[in-house]
Each structure stands twice: as structure tokens, then as C-alpha cells.
ZAVEX-495953 format. One record per residue: residue in one letter; x, y negated, z negated of N, C-alpha, C in turn. Coordinates in steps of 0.2 Angstrom, whole numbers, plus 5000, padded with zeros to 4 digits. Example, Ala and Ser with C-alpha at 12.3 -4.5 7.8 and 13.67 -1.06 7.14 Angstrom:
<pts>
   padren   n.east   n.north   n.up   ca.east   ca.north   ca.up   c.east   c.north   c.up
        A     5066      5028   4961      5062       5022    4961     5066      5016   4961
        S     5064      5011   4965      5068       5005    4964     5064      5000   4961
</pts>
This chain:
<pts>
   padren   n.east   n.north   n.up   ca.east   ca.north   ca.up   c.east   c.north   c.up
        X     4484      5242   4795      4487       5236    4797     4495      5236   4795
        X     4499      5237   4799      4507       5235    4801     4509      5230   4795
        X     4515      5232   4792      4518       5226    4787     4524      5230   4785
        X     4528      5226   4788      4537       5227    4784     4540      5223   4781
        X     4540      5226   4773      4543       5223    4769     4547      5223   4766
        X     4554      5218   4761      4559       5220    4756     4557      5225   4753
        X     4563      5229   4754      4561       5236    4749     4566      5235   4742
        X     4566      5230   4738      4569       5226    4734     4568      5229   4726
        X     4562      5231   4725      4562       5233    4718     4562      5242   4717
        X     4562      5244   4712      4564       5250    4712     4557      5254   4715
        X     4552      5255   4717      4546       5258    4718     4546      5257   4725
        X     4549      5254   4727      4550       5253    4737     4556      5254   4739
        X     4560      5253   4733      4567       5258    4739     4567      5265   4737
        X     4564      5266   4731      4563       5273    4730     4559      5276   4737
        X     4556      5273   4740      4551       5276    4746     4555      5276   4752
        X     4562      5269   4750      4564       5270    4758     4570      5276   4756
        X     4572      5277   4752      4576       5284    4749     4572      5288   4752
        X     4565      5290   4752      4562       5297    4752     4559      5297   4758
        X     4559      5293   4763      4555       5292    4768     4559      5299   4773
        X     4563      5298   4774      4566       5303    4778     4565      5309   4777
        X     4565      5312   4771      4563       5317    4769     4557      5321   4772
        X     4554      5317   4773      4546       5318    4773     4546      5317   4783
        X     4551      5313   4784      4549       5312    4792     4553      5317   4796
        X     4558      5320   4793      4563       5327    4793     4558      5334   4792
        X     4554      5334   4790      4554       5341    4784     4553      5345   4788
        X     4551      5343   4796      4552       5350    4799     4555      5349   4804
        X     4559      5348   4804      4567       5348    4809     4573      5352   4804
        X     4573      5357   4810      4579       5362    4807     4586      5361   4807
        X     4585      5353   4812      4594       5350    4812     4595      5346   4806
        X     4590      5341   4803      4592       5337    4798     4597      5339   4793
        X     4601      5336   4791      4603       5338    4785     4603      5332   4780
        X     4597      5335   4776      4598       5328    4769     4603      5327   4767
        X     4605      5319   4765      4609       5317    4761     4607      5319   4755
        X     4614      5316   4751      4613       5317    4742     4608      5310   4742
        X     4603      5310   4738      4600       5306    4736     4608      5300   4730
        X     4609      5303   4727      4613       5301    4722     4618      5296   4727
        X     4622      5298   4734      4627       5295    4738     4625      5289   4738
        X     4616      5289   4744      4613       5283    4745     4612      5277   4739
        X     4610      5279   4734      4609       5274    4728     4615      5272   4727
        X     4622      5276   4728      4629       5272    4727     4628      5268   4733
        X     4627      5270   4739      4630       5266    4746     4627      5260   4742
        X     4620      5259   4740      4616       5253    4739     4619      5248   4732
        X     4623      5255   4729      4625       5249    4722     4629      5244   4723
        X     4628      5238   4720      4631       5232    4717     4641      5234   4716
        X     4641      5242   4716      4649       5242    4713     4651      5244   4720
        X     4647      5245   4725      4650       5246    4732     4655      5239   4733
        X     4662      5240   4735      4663       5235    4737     4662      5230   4741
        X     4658      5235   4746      4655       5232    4752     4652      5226   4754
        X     4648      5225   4745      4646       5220    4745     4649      5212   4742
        X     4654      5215   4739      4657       5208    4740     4660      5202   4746
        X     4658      5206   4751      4661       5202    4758     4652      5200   4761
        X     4647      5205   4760      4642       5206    4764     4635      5206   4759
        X     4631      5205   4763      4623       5205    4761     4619      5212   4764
        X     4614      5213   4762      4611       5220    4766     4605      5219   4762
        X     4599      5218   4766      4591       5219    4764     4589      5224   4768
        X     4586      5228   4763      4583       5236    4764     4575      5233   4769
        X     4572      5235   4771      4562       5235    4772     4559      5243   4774
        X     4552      5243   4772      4549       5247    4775     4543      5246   4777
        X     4542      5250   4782      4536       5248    4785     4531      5252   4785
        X     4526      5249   4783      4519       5253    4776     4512      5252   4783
        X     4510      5255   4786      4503       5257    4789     4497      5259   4786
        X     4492      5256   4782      4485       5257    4779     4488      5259   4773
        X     4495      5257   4771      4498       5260    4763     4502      5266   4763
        X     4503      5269   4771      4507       5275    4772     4515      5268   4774
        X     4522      5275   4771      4525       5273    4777     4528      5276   4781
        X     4528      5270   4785      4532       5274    4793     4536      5273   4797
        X     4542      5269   4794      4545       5267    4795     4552      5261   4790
        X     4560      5262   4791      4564       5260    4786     4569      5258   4792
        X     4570      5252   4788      4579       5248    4793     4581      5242   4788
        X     4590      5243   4788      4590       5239    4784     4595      5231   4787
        X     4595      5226   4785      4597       5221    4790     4606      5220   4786
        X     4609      5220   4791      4620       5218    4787     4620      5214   4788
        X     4623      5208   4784      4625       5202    4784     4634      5202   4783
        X     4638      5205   4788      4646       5206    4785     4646      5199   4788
        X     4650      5197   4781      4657       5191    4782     4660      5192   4785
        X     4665      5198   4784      4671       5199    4787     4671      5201   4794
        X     4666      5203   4797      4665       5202    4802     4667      5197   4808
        X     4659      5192   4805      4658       5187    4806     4668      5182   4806
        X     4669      5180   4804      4678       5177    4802     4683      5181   4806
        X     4681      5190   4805      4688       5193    4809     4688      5192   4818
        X     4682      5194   4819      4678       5191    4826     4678      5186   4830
        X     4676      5181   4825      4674       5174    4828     4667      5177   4831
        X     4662      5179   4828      4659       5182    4830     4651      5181   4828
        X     4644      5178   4829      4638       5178    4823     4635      5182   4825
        X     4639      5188   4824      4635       5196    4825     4630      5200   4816
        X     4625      5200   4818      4624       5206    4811     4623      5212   4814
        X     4623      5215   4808      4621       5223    4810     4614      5225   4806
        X     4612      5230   4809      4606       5234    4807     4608      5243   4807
        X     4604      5245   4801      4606       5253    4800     4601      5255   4796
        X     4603      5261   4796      4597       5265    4789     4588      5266   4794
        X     4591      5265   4803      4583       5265    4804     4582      5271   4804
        X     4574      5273   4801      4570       5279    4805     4563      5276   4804
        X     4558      5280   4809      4554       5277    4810     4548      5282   4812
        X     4543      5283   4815      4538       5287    4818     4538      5286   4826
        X     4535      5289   4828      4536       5288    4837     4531      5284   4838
        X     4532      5278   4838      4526       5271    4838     4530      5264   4840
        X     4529      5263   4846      4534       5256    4849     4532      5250   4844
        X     4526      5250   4840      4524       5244    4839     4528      5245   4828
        X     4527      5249   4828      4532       5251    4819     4539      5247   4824
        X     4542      5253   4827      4551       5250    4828     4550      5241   4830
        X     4547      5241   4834      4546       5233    4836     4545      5229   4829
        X     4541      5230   4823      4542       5227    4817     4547      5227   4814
        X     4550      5231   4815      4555       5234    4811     4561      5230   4811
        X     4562      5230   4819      4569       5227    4823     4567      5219   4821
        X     4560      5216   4823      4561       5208    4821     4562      5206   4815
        X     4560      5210   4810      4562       5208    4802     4568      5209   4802
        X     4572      5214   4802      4581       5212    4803     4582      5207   4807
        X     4578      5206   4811      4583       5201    4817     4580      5194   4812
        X     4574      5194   4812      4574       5187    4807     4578      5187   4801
        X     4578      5189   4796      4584       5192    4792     4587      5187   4793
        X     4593      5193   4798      4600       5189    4802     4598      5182   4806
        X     4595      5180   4808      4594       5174    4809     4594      5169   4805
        X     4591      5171   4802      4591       5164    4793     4598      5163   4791
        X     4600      5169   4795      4611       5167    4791     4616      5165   4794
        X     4612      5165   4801      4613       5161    4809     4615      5164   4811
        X     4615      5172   4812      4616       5177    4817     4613      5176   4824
        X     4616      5178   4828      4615       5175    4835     4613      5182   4840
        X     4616      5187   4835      4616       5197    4839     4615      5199   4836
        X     4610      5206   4834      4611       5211    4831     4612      5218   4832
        X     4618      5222   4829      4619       5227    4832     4620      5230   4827
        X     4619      5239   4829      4618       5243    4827     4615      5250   4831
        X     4613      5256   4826      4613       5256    4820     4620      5257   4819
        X     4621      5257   4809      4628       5256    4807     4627      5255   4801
        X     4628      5262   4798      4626       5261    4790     4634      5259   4783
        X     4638      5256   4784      4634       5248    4783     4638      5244   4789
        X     4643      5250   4790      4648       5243    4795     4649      5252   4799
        X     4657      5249   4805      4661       5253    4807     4663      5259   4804
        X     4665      5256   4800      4671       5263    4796     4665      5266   4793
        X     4660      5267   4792      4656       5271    4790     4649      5276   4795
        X     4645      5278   4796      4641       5280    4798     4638      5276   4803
        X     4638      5280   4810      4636       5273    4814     4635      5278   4822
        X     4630      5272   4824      4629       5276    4830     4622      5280   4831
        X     4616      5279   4837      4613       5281    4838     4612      5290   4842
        X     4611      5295   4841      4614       5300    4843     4609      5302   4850
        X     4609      5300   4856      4608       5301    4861     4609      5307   4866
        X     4612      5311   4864      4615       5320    4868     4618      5324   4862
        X     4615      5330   4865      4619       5332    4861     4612      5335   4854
        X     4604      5337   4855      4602       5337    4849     4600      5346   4848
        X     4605      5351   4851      4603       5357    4850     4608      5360   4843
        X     4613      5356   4841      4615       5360    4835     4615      5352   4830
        X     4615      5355   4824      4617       5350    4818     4622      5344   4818
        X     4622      5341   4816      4627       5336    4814     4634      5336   4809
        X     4639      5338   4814      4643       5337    4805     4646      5334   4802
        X     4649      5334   4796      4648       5329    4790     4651      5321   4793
        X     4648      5316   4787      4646       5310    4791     4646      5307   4797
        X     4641      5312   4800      4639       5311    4808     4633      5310   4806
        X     4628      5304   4810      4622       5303    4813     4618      5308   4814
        X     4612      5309   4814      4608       5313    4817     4602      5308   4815
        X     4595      5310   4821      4591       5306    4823     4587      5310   4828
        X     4579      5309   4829      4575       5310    4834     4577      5308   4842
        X     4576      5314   4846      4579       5310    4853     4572      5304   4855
        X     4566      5302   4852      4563       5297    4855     4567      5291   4852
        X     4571      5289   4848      4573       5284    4846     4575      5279   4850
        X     4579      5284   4855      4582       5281    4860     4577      5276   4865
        X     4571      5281   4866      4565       5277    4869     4562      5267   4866
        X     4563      5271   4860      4561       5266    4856     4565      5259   4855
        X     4571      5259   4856      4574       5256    4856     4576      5253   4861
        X     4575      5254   4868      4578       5253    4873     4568      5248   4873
        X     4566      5253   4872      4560       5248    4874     4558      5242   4870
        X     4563      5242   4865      4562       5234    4862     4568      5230   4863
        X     4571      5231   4868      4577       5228    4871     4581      5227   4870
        X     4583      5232   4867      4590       5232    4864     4594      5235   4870
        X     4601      5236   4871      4602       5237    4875     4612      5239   4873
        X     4614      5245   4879      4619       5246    4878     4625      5241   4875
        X     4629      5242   4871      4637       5239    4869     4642      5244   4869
        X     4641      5251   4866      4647       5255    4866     4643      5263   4866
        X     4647      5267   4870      4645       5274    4867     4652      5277   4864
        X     4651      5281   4857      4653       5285    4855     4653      5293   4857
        X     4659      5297   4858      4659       5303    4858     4662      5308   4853
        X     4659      5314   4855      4659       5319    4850     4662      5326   4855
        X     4669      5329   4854      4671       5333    4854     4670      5340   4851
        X     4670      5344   4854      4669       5353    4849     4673      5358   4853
        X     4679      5361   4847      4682       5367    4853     4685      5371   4847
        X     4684      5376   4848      4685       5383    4846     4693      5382   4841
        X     4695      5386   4833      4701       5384    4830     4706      5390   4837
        X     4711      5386   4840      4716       5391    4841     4722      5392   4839
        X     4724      5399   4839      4731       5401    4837     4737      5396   4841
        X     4734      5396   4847      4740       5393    4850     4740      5388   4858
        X     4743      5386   4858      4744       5379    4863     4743      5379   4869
        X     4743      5374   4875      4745       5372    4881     4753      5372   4882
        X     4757      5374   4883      4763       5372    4885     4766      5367   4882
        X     4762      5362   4885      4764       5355    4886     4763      5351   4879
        X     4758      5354   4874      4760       5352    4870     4766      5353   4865
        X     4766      5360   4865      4772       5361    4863     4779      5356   4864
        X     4776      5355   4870      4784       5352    4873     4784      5343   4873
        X     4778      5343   4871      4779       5334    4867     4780      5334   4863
        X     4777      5340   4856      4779       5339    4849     4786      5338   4849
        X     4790      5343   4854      4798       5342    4853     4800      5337   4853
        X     4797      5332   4857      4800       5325    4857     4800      5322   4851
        X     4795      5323   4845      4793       5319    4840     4798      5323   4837
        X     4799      5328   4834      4804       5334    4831     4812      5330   4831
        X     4813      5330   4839      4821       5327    4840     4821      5321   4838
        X     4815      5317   4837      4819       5309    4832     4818      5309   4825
        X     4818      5316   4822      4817       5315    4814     4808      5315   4810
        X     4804      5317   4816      4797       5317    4813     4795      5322   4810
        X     4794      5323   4806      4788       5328    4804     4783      5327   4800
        X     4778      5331   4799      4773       5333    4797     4771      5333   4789
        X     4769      5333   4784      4769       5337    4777     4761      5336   4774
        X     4757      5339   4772      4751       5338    4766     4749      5334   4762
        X     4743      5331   4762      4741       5325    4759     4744      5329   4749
        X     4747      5325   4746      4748       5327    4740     4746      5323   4732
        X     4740      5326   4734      4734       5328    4730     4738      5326   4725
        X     4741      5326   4719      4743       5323    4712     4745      5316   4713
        X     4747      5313   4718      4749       5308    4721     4744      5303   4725
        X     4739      5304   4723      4731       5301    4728     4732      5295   4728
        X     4732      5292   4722      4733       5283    4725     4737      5281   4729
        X     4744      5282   4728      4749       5283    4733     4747      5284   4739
        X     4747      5289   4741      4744       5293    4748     4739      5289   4750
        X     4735      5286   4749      4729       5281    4750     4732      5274   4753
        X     4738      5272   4749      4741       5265    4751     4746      5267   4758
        X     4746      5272   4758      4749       5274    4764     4746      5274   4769
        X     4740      5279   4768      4732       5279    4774     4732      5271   4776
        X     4733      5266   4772      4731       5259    4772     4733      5257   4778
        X     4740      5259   4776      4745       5255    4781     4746      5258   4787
        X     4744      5266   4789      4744       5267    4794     4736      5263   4800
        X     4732      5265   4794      4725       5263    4797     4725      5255   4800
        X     4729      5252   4795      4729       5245    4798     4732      5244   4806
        X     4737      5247   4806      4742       5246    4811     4739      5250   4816
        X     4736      5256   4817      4732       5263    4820     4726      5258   4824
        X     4723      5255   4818      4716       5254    4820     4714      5246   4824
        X     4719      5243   4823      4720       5236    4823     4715      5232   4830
        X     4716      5237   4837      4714       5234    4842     4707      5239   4845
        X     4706      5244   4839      4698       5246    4842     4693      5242   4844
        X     4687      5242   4848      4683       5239    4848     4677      5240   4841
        X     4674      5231   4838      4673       5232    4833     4677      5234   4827
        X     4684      5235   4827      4686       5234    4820     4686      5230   4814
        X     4685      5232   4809      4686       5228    4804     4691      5231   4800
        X     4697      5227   4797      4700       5228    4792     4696      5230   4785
        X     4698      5236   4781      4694       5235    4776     4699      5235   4771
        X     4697      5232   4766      4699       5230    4759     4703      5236   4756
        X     4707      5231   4750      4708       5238    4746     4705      5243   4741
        X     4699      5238   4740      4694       5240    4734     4689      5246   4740
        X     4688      5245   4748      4685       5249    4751     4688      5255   4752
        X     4694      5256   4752      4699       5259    4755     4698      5263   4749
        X     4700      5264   4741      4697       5265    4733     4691      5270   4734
        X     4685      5265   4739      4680       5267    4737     4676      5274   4742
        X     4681      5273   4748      4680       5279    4753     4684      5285   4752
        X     4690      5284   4749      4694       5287    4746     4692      5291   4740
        X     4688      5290   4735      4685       5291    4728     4678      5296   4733
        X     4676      5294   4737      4669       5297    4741     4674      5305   4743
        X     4676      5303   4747      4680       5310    4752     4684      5316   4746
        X     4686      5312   4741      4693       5318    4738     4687      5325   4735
        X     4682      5324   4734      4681       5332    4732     4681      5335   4737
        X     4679      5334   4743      4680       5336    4750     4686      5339   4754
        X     4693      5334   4751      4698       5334    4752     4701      5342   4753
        X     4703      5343   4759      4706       5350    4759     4715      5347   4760
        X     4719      5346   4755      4726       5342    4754     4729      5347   4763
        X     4729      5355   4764      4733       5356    4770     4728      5353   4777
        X     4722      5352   4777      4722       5349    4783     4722      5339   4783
        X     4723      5336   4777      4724       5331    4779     4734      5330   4779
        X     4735      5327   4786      4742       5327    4786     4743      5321   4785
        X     4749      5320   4785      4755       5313    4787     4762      5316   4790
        X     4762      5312   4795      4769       5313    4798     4771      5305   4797
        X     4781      5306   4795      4786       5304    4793     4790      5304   4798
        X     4794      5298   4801      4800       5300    4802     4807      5295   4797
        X     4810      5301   4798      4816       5300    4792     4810      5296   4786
        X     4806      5298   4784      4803       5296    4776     4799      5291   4777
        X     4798      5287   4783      4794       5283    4783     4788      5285   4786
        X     4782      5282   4783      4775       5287    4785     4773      5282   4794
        X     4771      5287   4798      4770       5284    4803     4764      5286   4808
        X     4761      5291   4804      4754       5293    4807     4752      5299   4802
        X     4745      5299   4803      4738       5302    4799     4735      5305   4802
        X     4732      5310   4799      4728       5313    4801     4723      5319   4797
        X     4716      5320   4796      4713       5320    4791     4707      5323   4794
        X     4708      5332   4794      4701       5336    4794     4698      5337   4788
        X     4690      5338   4789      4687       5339    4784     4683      5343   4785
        X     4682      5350   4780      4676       5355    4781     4671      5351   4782
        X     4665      5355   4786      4660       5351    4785     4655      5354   4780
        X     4656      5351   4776      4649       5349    4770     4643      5349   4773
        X     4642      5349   4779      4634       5349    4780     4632      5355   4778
        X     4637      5359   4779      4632       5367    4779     4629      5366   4774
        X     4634      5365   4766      4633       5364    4758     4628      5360   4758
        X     4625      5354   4761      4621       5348    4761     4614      5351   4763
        X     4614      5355   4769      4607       5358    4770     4602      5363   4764
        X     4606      5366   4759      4606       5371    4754     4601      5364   4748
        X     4607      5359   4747      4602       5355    4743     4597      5351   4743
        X     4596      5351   4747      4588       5347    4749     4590      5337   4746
        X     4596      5336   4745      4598       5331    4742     4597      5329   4735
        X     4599      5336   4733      4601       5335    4724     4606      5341   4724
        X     4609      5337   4720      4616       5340    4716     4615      5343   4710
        X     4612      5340   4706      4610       5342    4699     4603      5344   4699
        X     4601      5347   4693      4604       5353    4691     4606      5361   4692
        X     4603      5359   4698      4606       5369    4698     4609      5367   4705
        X     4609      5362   4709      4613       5362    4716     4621      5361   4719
        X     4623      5361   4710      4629       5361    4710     4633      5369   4711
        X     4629      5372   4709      4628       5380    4709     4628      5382   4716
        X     4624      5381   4719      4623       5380    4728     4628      5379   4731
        X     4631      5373   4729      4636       5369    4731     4643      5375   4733
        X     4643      5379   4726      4650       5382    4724     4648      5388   4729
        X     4641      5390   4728      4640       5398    4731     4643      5397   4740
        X     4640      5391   4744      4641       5392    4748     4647      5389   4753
        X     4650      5385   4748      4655       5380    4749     4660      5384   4754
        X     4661      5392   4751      4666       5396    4754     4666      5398   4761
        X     4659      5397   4764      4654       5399    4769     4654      5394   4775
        X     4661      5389   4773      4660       5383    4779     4666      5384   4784
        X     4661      5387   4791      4667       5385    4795     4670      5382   4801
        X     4664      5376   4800      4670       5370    4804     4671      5366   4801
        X     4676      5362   4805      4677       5355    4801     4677      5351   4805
        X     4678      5345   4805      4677       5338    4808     4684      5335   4809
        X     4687      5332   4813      4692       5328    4811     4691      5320   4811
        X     4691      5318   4805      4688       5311    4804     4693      5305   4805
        X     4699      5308   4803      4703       5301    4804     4709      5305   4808
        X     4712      5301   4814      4719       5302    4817     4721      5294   4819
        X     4726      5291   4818      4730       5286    4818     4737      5288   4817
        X     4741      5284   4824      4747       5283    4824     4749      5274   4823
        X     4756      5273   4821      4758       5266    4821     4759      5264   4827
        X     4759      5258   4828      4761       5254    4834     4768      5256   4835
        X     4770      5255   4839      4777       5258    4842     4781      5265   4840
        X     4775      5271   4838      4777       5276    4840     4772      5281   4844
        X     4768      5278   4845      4764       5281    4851     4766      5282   4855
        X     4765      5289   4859      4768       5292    4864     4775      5293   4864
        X     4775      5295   4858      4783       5300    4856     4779      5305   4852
        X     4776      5309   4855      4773       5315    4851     4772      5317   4845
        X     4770      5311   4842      4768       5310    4834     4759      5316   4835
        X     4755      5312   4839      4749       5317    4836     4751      5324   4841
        X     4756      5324   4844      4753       5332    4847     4757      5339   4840
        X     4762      5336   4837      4765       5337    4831     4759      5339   4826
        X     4757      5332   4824      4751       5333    4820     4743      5337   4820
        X     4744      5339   4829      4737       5343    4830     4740      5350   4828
        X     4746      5352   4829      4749       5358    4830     4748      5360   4823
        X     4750      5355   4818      4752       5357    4809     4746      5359   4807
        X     4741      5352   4809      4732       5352    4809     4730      5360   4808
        X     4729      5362   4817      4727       5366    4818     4728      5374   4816
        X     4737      5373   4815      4736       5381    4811     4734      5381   4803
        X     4733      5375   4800      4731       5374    4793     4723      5377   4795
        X     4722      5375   4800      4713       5377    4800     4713      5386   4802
        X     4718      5388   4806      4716       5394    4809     4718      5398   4802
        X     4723      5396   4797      4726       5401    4792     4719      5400   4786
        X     4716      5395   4785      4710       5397    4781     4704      5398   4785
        X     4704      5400   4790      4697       5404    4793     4692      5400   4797
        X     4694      5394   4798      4691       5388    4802     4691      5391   4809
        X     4681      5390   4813      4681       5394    4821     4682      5387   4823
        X     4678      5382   4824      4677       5377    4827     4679      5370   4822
        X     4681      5365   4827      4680       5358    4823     4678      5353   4828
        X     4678      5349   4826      4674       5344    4829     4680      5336   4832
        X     4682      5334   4836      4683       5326    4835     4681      5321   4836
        X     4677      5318   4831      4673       5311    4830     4674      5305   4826
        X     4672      5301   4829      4671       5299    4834     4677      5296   4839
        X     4675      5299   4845      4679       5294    4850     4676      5289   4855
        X     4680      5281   4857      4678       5277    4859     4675      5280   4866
        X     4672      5279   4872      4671       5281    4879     4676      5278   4884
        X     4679      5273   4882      4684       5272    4883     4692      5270   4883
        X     4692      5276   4877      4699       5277    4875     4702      5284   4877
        X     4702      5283   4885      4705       5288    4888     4710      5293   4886
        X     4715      5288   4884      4721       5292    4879     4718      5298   4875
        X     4713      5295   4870      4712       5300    4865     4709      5307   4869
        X     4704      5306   4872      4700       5309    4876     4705      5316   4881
        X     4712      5313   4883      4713       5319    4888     4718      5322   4882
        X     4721      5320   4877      4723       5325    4872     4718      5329   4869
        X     4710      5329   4867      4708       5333    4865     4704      5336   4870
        X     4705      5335   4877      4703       5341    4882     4708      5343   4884
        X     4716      5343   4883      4723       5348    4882     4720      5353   4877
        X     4715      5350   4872      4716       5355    4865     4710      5359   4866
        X     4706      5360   4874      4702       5364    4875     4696      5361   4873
        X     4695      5353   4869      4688       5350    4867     4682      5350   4872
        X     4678      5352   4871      4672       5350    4876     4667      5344   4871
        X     4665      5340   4877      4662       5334    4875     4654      5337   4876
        X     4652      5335   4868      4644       5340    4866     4640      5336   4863
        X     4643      5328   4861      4638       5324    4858     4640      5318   4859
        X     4632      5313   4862      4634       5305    4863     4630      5300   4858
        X     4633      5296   4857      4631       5291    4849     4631      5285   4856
        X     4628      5282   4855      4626       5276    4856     4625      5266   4851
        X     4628      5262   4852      4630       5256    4847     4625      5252   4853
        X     4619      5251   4851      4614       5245    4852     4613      5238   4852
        X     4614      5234   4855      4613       5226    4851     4608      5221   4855
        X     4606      5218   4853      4601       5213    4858     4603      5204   4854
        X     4600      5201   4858      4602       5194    4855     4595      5193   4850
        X     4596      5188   4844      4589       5185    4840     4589      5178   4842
</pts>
């Protein structure tokens, strides 16, 4: 007998923590999380949750379970929007219409009780973080904080009516020594008005971070689905990322001193992730260090320019600095993720930069 429920006390979210494990073990793409990350995502110190609500459930058959989703209640949403949207994330499930089908009405009743009108998803816990259903693209692994999921999900979901809002893409292209012409010859634009380049400066992190803010707000402002985040989020995704932090490939370019775009690759840690089975301690730190040296693609996770210097050769500057920081530490490939499907712009600069489009994510919603 089917039953999805709060997974509220420690003996059932410990289950919705390990359920993946077990629904993974023999998929060679999965890469486990840190157990330790997820229990931060979930803690009380996440800022997250001072704007929002978030009830975890799982879903137990004859005492087995098979199936986890957990239901967002953002405020900030809700208020920046004008909008009585919730979201849903954290699903995985068994190839069973009638599990997802439970699973989705318990979030959906959830969000209802708090007057939510849509639910969309998946999205662990909002935008700026993990999100996206992965629909193409299931021959190579995922890299770092990218999605990955069974291709029946898509089934699954479409068959409980959810139904298209947005896709996300994923670029992959070879590190190169050198350019299209034409790049070159926009950087110059950015060059003759006093722009350049220079390395996140790692002793100066908080700083550095209030600056990410400021471009991010002005960068991100008119995306689909943005939410401004806090400053205590901005601390807390900041505080997540900096071991990871490679200072030469996260850049900021200035002109004449003022900061006016970012940009920010990241090794991918998957490789390191797959090695721990999702523990760090005690001997997986050791893993960590053996293999760490061994990674080599990265992701580009953030690029943002300001309002009114867009299209003065700010990012092709920034891809150029980017890119010989990757090719001088031994980077073959990187990734750019995510992009909107219809942020064209973004799209024909990173097929200048030879990207091939390799992987589609998918944002779901249906009305409650």
C-alpha cells in the first residue's frame, strides 16, 4: 500500500538522504552527493529558510521506499513575482506512474494550503541553486552542481501533467589556445575604454563577494524566474563554493576600478565526488586530495555583465582571460551551464567559442 509522507524526524529523512543511493547504485553516471552538504541544505542555519518553507516526504510501499520530493514555499518569490507559485525538488522516484503521481499531489497539497496556485519544479531549493530536470544529453556524467536523473522521469512527469515552462542548456567545448578573430576584435573594444580583467583575490573574499552582489543584481535582474538573493545567501553560497575556488579562473573585469562584470569557472568536483561514495570523513578527505589533481573540466557557473556595458566587449575579454587560465593549468574541456533557450545572445557567443550544445534540463509546472 502507497503512502507519502513528512519525512520530519530524524529516522525518515535519514531515508530520504539514502534513498538515492540505493536507487543509483548501479548507474555509472550518478555522482553522489556529500551527505554532510544535504543536511547543511536542510539546516535551520541555511538562510534559505528565513524567506521560505520546505517539507521533505517519502514514499514507503509495503514498508519499502520508493520514492522522495520535497515541496518550497519561497516568499520571496511569491512578493518579487506577484506570483502564487511554489516549487518542488529533491524528486527521485522508481519507474512507477502511480509512486510520482503521489508524490507530486502531496507537494501540490502542501503548496496549496499556503495558497499556491502552480507548482514548479524540480529546483533544489530555488533558481540560483540546482535545478532542472535533465532530458538529453544522458551518455556522459553531470558536472559540478548539475542535475542528473533517470531518462524515464521525463515520462513520468509529463504523464502527471506537468507540463513545459522553460528549458535549460548545457554547452561542452574543447579548452583552446586560441580564438575566432572576431573575438579578438571585440575584446579590443572593451580594452580602448579602460576595461580589464584581473583574479578573484582570495585574501579579500568578503569584499570580492560584495562585489559579485552587485554585479549579480544588475547581471541577473531581468532573467526568467530570478530572484534576488540575500546577503546572508550570497555568505552562504560563497562559504559553499570557496574550497572549490580556483582564484585565476574566477575573474572580474573593471573599467578604470570599477567592477563591471564576473565571471567564474569551476573544476569539476564531480570527478572528486564520484571517489566518495558521499563521505568526506574519515578517510575521504584523503581521496579528495589524491584525486583532486586529476580534474579536467570545469564548468562555468557564473558570467554576468552590468547593465550598460553590455555589448562593449566585456565578456569576450573575459572569456579570453578565462580561457588561457584553463588552458595554462591543464583544463581539456568546460562546460557552460546553465543557459536560458532563449537567451540567444548568450548562445551565439559560446558557439564563437566552438561550444556544442550536449545537454537539456527541463523547469516543469502544472496548476494545483
Amino acid at each position: 500500500m502507497l503512502e507519502v509522507l513528512p519525512a520530519n524526524d530524524k529516522r525518515s529523512f535519514r531515508e530520504f538522504i539514502k534513498f538515492p543511493f540505493r536507487l543509483y547504485s548501479a548507474d555509472p553516471l550518478w555522482v553522489p552527493p556529500l551527505i554532510s552538504d544535504v543536511k547543511k541544505q536542510f539546516s535551520p542555519e541555511n538562510p534559505f529558510f528565513r524567506h521560505a518553507e520546505v517539507m521533505p516526504f517519502i514514499a514507503r510501499n509495503n514498508n519499502e521506499t520508493v520514492g522522495r520530493i520535497t515541496a518550497i514555499y519561497n516568499r520571496r518569490h511569491v512578493e518579487y513575482h506577484d506570483e502564487t507559485a511554489g516549487f518542488f525538488g529533491y524528486f527521485e522516484c522508481v519507474d512507477d506512474n502511480a509512486v510520482a503521481a503521489g508524490l507530486l499531489k502531496k507537494a501540490g497539497q502542501w503548496l496549496g494550503e499556503r495558497g499556491m496556485t502552480v507548482m514548479r519544479g524540480p529546483m533544489n531549493f530555488s533558481i540560483n541553486e540546482e535545478c532542472g530536470l535533465l532530458i538529453e544529453g544522458f551518455d556522459e556524467p553531470p558536472m559540478i552542481m548539475m542535475p542528473y536523473n533517470f531518462s524515464y522521469y521525463q515520462r513520468l512527469f509529463e504523464g502527471c501533467g506537468l507540463a513545459k515552462a522553460k528549458d535549460l542548456y548545457a554547452y561542452v567545448a574543447d579548452v583552446m589556445k586560441t580564438f575566432h578573430e572576431k573575438v579578438y576584435r571585440v575584446a579590443q573594444v572593451a580594452a580602448r575604454q579602460g576595461i580589464k580583467a584581473r583574479p578573484l583575490n582570495m585574501k579579500h573574499f568578503d569584499e570580492e563577494m560584495k562585489v559579485f552582489k552587485d554585479i549579480y543584481e544588475s547581471a541577473w535582474e531581468k532573467n526568467w524566474g530570478h530572484i534576488p538573493m540575500t546577503d546572508e545567501e550570497i555568505g552562504h553560497m560563497a562559504e559553499k563554493l570557496r574550497p572549490v575556488i580556483v582564484p585565476d579562473l574566477a575573474l572580474i573585469a573593471e573599467c578604470n576600478g570599477e567592477p563591471v562584470g564576473f565571471m567564474m569557472f569551476l573544476p569539476d568536483f564531480n570527478y572528486v565526488l564520484k571517489k566518495l561514495n558521499g563521505r568526506l570523513f574519515p578517510f575521504g578527505i584523503f581521496k579528495a586530495l589524491r584525486h583532486s589533481g586529476k580534474i579536467k573540466d570545469a564548468r562555468l557557473l557564473l558570467l554576468g555583465i552590468k547593465e550598460g556595458y553590455r555589448r562593449r566587449g566585456v565578456d569576450s575579454l573575459l572569456f579570453i582571460e578565462g580561457l588561457k587560465a584553463l588552458h595554462k593549468k591543464g583544463y581539456r574541456r568546460m562546460e557552460y551551464s546553465w543557459v536560458l533557450e532563449d537567451n540567444y545572445a548568450v548562445q551565439r557567443i559560446i558557439e564563437t567559442m566552438n561550444g556544442r550544445l550536449y545537454k537539456k534540463y527541463r523547469i516543469y509546472e502544472r496548476g494545483i
